[in-house]
C-alpha positions in Angstrom: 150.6 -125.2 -21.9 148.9 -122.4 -23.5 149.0 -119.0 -21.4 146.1 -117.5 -22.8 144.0 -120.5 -21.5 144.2 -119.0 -18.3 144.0 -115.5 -19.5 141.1 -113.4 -18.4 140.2 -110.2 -19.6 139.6 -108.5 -16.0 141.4 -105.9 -13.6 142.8 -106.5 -10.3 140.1 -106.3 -8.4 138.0 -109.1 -10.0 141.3 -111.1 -10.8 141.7 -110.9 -6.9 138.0 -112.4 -6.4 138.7 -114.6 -8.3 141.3 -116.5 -7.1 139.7 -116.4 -3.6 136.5 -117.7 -4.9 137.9 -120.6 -7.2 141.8 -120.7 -6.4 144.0 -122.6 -4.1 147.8 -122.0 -3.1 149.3 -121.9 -5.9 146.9 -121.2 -8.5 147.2 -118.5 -11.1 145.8 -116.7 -14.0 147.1 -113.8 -16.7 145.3 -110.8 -17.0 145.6 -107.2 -19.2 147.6 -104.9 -16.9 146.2 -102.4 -15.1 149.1 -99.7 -15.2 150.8 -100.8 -18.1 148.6 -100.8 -21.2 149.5 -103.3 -24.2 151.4 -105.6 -21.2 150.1 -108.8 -19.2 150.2 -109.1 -15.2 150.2 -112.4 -13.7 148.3 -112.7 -10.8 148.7 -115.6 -8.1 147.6 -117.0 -5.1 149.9 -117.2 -2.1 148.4 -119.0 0.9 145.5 -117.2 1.3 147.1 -114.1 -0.4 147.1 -112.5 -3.7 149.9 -111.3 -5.7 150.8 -109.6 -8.8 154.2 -109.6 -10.7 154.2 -108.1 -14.5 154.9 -109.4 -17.5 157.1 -107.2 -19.6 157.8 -107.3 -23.2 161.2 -105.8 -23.6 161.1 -105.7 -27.2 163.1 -108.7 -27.8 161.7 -111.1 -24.9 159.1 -111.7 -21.9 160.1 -111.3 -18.7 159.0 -110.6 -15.2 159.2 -106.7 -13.4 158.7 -105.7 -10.5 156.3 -102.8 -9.0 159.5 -100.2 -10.0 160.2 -102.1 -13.2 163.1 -104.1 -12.4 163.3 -106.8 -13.9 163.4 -110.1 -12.3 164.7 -113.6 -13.3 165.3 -114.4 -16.8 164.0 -113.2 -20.4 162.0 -116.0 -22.8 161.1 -115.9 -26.5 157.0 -116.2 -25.7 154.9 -116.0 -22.5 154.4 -120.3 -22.9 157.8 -120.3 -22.3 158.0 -117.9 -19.5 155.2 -119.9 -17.5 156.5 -123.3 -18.2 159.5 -122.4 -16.6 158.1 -120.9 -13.7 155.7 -124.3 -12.6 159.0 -125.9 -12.8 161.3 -123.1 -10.8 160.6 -121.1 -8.0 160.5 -117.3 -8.9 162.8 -115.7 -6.7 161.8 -111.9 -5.1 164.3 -109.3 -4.7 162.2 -109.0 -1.4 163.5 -112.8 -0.5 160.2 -114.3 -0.5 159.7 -117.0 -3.2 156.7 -117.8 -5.5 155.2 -121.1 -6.1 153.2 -121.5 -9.3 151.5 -125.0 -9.4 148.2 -124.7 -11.7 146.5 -122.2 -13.7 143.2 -121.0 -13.0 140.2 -123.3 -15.1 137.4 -121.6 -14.4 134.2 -121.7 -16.1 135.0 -118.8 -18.7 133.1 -115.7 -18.2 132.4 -115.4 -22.2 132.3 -119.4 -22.6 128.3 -119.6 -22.6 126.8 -116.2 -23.2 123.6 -115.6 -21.7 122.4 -114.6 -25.2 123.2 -114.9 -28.7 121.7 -111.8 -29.6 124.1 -109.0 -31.1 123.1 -106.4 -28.6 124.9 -108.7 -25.6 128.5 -107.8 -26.1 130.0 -109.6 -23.1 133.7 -108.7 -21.8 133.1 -105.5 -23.0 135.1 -102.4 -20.4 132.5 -99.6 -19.3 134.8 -97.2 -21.0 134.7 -98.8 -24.0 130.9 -99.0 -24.1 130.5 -95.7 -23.4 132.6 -94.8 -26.4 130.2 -97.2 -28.6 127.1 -95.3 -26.9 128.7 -91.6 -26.9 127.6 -90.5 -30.7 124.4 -92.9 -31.0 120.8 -91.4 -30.3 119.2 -91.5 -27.1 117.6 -95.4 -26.0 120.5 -97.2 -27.6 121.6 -100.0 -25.5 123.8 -102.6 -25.0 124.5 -105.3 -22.3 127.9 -106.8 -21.1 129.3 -108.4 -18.1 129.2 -106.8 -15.0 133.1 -105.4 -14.3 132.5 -105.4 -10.2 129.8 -108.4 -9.6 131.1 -111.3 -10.9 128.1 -113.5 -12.1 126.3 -110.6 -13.4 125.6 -108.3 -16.2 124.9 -104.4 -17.0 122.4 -102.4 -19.2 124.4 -99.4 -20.6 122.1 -97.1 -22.0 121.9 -93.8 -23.6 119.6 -91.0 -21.8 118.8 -87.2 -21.9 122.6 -87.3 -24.2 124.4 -89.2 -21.0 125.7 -92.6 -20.5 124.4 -94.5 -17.7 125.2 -98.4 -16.4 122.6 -100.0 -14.7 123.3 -103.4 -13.5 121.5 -106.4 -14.0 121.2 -109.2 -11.2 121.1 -112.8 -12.6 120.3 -114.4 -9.4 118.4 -118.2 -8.7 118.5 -121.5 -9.4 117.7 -122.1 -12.3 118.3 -118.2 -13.0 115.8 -114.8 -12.8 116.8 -111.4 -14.4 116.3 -108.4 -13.0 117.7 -104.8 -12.7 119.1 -103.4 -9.7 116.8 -102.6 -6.7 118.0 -99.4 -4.7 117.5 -99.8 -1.4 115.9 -96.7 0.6 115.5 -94.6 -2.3 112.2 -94.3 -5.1 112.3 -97.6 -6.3 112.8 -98.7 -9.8 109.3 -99.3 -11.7 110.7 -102.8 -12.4 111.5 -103.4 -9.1 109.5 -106.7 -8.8 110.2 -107.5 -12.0 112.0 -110.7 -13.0 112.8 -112.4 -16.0 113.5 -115.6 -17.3 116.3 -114.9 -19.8 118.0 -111.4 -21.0 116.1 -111.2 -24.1 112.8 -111.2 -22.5 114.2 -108.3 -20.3 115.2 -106.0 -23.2 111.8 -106.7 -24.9 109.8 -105.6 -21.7 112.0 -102.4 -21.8 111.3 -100.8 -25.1 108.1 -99.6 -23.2 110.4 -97.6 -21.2 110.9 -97.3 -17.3 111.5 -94.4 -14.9 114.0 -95.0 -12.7 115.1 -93.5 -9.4 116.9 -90.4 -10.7 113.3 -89.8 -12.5 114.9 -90.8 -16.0 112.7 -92.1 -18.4 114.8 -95.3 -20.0 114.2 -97.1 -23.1 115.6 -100.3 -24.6 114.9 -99.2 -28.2 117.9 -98.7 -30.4 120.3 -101.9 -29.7 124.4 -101.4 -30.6 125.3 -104.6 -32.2 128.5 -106.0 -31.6 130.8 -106.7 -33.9 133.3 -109.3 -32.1 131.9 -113.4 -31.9 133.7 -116.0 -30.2 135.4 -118.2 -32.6 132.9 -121.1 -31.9 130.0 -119.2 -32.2 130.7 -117.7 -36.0 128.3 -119.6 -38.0 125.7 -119.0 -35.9 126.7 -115.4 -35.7 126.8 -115.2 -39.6 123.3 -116.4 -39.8 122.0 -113.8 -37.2 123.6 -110.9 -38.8 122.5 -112.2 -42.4 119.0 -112.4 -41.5 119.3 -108.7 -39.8 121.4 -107.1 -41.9 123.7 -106.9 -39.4 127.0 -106.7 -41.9 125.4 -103.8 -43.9 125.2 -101.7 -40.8 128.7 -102.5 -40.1 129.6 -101.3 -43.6 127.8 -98.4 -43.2 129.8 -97.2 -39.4 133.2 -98.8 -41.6 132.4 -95.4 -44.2 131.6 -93.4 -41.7 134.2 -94.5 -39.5 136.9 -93.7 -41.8 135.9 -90.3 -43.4 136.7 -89.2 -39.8 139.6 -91.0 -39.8 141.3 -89.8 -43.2 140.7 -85.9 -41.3 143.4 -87.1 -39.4 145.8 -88.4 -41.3 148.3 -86.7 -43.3 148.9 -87.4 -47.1 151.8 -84.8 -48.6 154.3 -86.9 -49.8 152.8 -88.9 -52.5 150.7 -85.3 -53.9 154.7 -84.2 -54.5 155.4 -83.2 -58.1 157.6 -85.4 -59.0 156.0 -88.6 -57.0 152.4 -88.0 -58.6 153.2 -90.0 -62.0 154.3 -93.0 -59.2 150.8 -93.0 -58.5 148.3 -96.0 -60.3 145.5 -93.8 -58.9 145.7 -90.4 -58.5 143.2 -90.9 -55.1 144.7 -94.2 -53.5 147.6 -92.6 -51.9 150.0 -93.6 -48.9 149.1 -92.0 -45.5 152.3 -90.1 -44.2 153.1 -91.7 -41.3 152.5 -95.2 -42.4 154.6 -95.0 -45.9 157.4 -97.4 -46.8 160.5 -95.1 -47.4 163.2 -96.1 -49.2 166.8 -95.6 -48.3 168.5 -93.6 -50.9 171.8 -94.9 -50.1 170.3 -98.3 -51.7 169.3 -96.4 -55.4 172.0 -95.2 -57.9 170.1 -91.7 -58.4 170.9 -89.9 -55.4 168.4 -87.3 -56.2 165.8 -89.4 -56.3 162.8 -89.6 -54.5 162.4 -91.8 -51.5 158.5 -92.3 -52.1 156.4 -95.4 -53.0 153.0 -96.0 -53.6 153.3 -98.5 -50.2 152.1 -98.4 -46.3 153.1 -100.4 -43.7 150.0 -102.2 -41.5 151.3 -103.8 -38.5 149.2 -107.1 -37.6 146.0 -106.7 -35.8 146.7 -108.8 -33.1 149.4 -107.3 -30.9 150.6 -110.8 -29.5 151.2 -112.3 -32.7 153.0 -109.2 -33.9 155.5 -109.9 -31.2 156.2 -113.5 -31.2 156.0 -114.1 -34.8 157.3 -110.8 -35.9 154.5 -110.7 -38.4 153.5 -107.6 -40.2 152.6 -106.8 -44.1 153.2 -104.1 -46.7 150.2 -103.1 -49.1 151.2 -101.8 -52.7 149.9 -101.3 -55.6 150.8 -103.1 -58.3 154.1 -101.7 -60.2 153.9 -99.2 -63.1 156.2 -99.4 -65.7 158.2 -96.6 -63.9 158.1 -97.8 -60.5 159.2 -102.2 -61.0 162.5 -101.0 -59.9 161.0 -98.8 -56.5 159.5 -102.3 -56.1 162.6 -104.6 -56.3 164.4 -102.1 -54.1 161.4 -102.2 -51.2 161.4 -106.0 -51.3 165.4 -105.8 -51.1 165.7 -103.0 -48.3 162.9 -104.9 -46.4 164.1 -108.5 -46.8 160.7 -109.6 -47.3 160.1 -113.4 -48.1 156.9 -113.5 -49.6 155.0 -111.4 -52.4 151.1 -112.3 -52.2 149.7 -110.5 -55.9 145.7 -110.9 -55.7 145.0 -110.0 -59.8 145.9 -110.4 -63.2 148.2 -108.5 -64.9 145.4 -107.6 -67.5 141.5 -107.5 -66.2 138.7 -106.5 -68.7 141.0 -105.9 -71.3 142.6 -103.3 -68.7 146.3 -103.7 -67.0 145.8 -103.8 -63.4 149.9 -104.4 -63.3 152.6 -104.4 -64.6 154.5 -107.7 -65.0 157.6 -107.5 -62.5 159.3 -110.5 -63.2 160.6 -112.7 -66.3 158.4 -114.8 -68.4 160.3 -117.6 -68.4 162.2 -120.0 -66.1 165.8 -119.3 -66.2 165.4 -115.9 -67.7 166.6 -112.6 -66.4 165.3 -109.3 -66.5 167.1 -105.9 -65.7 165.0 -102.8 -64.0 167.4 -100.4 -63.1 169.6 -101.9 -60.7 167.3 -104.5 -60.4 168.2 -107.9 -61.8 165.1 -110.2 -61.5 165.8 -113.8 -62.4 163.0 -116.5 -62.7 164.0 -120.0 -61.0 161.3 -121.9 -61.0 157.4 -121.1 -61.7 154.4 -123.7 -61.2 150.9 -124.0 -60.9 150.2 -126.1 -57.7 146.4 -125.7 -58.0 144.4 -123.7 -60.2 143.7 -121.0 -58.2 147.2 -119.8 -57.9 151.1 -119.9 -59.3 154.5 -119.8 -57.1 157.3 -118.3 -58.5 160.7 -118.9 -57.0 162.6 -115.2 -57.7 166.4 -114.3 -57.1 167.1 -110.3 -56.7 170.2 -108.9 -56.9 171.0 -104.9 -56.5 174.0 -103.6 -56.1 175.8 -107.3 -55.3 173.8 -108.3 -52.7 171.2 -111.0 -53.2 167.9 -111.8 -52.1 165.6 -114.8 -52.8 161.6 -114.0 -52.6 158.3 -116.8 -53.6 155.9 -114.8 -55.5 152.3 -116.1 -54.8 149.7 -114.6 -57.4 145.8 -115.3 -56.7 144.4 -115.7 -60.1 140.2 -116.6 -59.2 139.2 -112.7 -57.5 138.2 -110.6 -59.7 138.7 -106.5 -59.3 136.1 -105.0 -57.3 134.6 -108.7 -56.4 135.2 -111.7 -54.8 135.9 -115.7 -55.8 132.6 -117.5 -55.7 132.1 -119.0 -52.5 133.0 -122.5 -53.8 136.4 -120.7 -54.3 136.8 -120.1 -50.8 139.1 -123.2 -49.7 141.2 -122.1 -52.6 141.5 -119.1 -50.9 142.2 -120.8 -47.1 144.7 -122.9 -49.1 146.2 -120.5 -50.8 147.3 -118.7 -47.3 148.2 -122.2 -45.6 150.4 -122.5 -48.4 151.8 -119.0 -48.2 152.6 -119.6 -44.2 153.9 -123.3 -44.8 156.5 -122.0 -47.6 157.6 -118.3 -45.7 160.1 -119.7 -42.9 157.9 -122.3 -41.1 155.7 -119.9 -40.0 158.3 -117.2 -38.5 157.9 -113.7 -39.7 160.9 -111.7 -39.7 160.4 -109.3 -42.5 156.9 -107.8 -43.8 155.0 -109.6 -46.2 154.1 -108.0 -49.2 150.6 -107.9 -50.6 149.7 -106.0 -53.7 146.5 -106.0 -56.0 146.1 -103.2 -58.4 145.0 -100.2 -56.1 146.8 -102.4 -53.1 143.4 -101.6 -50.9 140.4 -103.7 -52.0 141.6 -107.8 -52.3 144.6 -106.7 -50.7 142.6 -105.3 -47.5 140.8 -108.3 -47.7 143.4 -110.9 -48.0 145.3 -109.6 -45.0 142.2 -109.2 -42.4 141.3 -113.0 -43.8 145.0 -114.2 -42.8 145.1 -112.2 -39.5 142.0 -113.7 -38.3 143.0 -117.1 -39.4 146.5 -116.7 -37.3 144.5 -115.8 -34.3 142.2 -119.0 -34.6 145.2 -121.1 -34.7 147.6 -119.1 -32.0 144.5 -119.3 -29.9 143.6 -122.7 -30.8 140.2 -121.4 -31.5 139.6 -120.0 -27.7 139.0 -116.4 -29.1 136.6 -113.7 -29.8 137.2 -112.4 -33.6 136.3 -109.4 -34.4 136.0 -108.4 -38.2 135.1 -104.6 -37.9 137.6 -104.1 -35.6 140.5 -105.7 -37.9 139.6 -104.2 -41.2 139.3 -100.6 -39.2 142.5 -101.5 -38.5 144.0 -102.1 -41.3 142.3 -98.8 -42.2 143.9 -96.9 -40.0 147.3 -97.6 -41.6 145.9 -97.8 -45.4 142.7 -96.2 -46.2 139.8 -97.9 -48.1 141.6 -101.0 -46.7 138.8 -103.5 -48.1 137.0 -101.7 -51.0 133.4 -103.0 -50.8 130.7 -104.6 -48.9 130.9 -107.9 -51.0 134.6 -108.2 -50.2 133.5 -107.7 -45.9 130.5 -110.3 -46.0 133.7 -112.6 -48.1 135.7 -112.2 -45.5 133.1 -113.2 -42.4 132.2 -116.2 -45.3 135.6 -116.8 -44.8 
């Protein structure tokens, strides 16, 4: 089975509810941990108890903990394997109790059927998390989500007089009325005998404004869009945001976004001297902490500088990181003076697969220099670097594989170059290239170790931001659709900010953002 069919994006105390409310012995579900961030809990039913044991990663496996972190039973590769052994085997407690696990919860999924399609509703969405979305926009922006402590309902979290405030919303009735919370024994609400059919009608009424009991005046008027869309629901959210302009906003918080974000981070090492002519662009430079270094024990000059033009971005989605060991390298594509930095990084990181998204010459310009031999058979020498061609086709149009074998120093690596050839610099394909591009990423995952990461993938362009950027967020979203098997919410924003956060300008333009949500 699939664990995250029975995940649940919900704390202990609703996790608790719900396993009274819809469980039986034996049921359970997984859930984010409470005291452990980035970790999964499993909570279950015992009789007419609830439980919670941890899920650990350990860095090399899944296992169960304890409340003191001790571990318990025995370690598995991925949390599928870790359940399916536990409907089949007690788990034993150090406490001498055992634990039961006969069926996950299948409940109807809180985000399954939203309420409302419109891009204000942002459904699973933390409190905290909306208040951070609120925090820097004007007074009567909004949003609604699901209510945290009432399962069944919903909250209005608006901005007033520069706070924050939740209001929840009752959805209560058969079939069902809207209408915010009545406070008992206190001024009443203005709306308090107002109900609604749907949650749409509800904000509408609002943008006139109420005064609730804490005398606040509140207004409905400046909705936060969300950015996230359950996998099912994209078209339709592609539409919506089309006809409202929905991805330009995005765009425009992206730049904003990441002017704050750049104040952060550090960039020394590539303004160096002697690393500024390893530069394609004197202003698309590595961050600091994200830089690929190479190991000067590897390069014959032991003086030499340790700097490339490259940054490491880890994969968006933290679960797929893990079991598939999946991350990238963006670079730019080589100068004549830095082919052999190149070979070496490929070398010292083992990696598999080269994904080059240009032409070596664009508008009579050279975006790159070529890296590799022009013919089958042939070698060429950079350096230490001896590059030999063993095989070159064309399996469709839009793209060539190259079969290359490196050797530095007497050791000897193999790597399939995949080069894009239909996205123009500072553009996309057409959108009737857009299976080629699908295909060309199916292609790259069936050929790089069935599928199993264990070195970063290299993706280059010329600046190693722009098609690069956008390359990566398209095959991260397209591994979570199939890890997931399509029971996810994708969100775009959130994966090319990302990617930002490790590269900047990750993603150069607004056409290449709509490509990828075409995508």
């Amino acid at each position: 089975m699939s664990w995250y069919k029975c995940f649940y994006k919900i704390g202990l105390p609703e996790a608790e509810q719900l396993l009274q409310l819809s469980g039986k012995d034996g049921s359970f579900l997984v859930r984010p941990s409470s005291s452990s961030p980035g970790q999964k809990t499993l909570s279950y039913r015992n009789g007419n108890e609830v439980s919670h044991i941890k899920i650990m990663w350990n860095g090399d496996s899944y296992e169960f903990s304890d409340s003191i972190g001790e571990r318990i039973g025995e370690t598995f590769a991925t949390i599928d394997d870790l359940i399916e052994h536990y409907l089949e085997n007690r788990i034993h407690l150090r406490n001498g109790h055992e634990v039961v696990l006969r069926s996950p919860l299948r409940v109807l999924r809180l985000d399954s059927q939203p309420p409302s399609s419109e891009l204000w509703y942002h459904g699973t969405l933390l409190g905290s998390d909306a208040e951070l979305l609120i925090n820097d926009a004007p007074n009567s922006s909004f949003l609604v989500r699901e209510s945290r402590t009432s399962l069944g309902n919903y909250a209005l979290t608006v901005k007033v007089n520069d706070k924050v405030k939740h209001i929840k919303i009752y959805a209560e009735g058969n079939p069902r009325k809207f209408h915010l919370e009545r406070v008992p024994n206190k001024n009443p609400l203005e709306s308090d005998q107002q109900e609604f059919d749907c949650l749409e009608a509800l904000v509408r009424h609002y943008r006139g404004g109420l005064v609730d009991s804490q005398s606040e005046y509140i207004c409905t008027k400046h909705p936060i869009n969300r950015s996230a869309i359950p996998a099912n629901d994209l078209e339709r959210w592609l539409i919506r945001n089309q006809e409202r302009h929905g991805l330009e906003r995005e765009w425009e918080e992206l730049t904003h976004n990441e002017t704050r974000m750049r104040l952060r981070e550090n960039i020394t090492v590539a303004r160096k001297p002697e690393n500024i002519p390893k530069n394609r662009y004197k202003n698309i430079l590595p961050y600091d902490s994200y830089r690929v270094k190479l190991v000067k024990l590897l390069i014959q000059d032991r003086n030499s500088s340790d700097y490339i033009n490259a940054s490491r971005v880890s994969h968006f989605d933290e679960e797929i990181g893990k079991q598939k060991g999946k991350s990238y390298i963006s670079t730019q594509g080589p100068l004549p003076n830095t082919v052999e930095d190149f070979w070496f990084m490929v070398m010292q990181e083992k990696s598999c697969a080269i994904l080059m998204i240009a032409k070596e010459i664009e508008k009579e310009r050279k975006k790159c220099e070529r890296y590799w031999p022009d013919k089958v058979n042939e070698t060429k020498v950079w350096g230490s670097a001896k590059v030999t061609l063993l095989s070159a086709h064309q399996p469709e149009p839009a793209f060539w594989e190259r079969l290359i074998r490196l050797e530095i120093q007497g050791k000897v690596h193999h790597v399939v170059q995949f080069q894009f050839v239909l996205w123009p610099d500072f553009s996309t394909p057409e959108d009737r290239d857009i299976e080629q591009v699908l295909h060309y990423l199916e292609r790259v995952k069936a050929l790089t170790i069935q599928g199993h990461y264990n070195a970063p993938t290299v993706v280059h362009c010329s600046a190693g931001i722009g098609r690069s950027g956008a390359v990566m967020v398209i095959d991260m979203i397209s591994d979570q659709l199939e890890f997931y098997q399509g029971d996810i919410t994708i969100d775009i924003k959130k994966t090319v900010t990302h990617c930002r956060e490790h590269r900047h300008s990750m993603v150069q333009t607004i056409e290449q953002y709509k490509f990828i949500a075409k995508s």
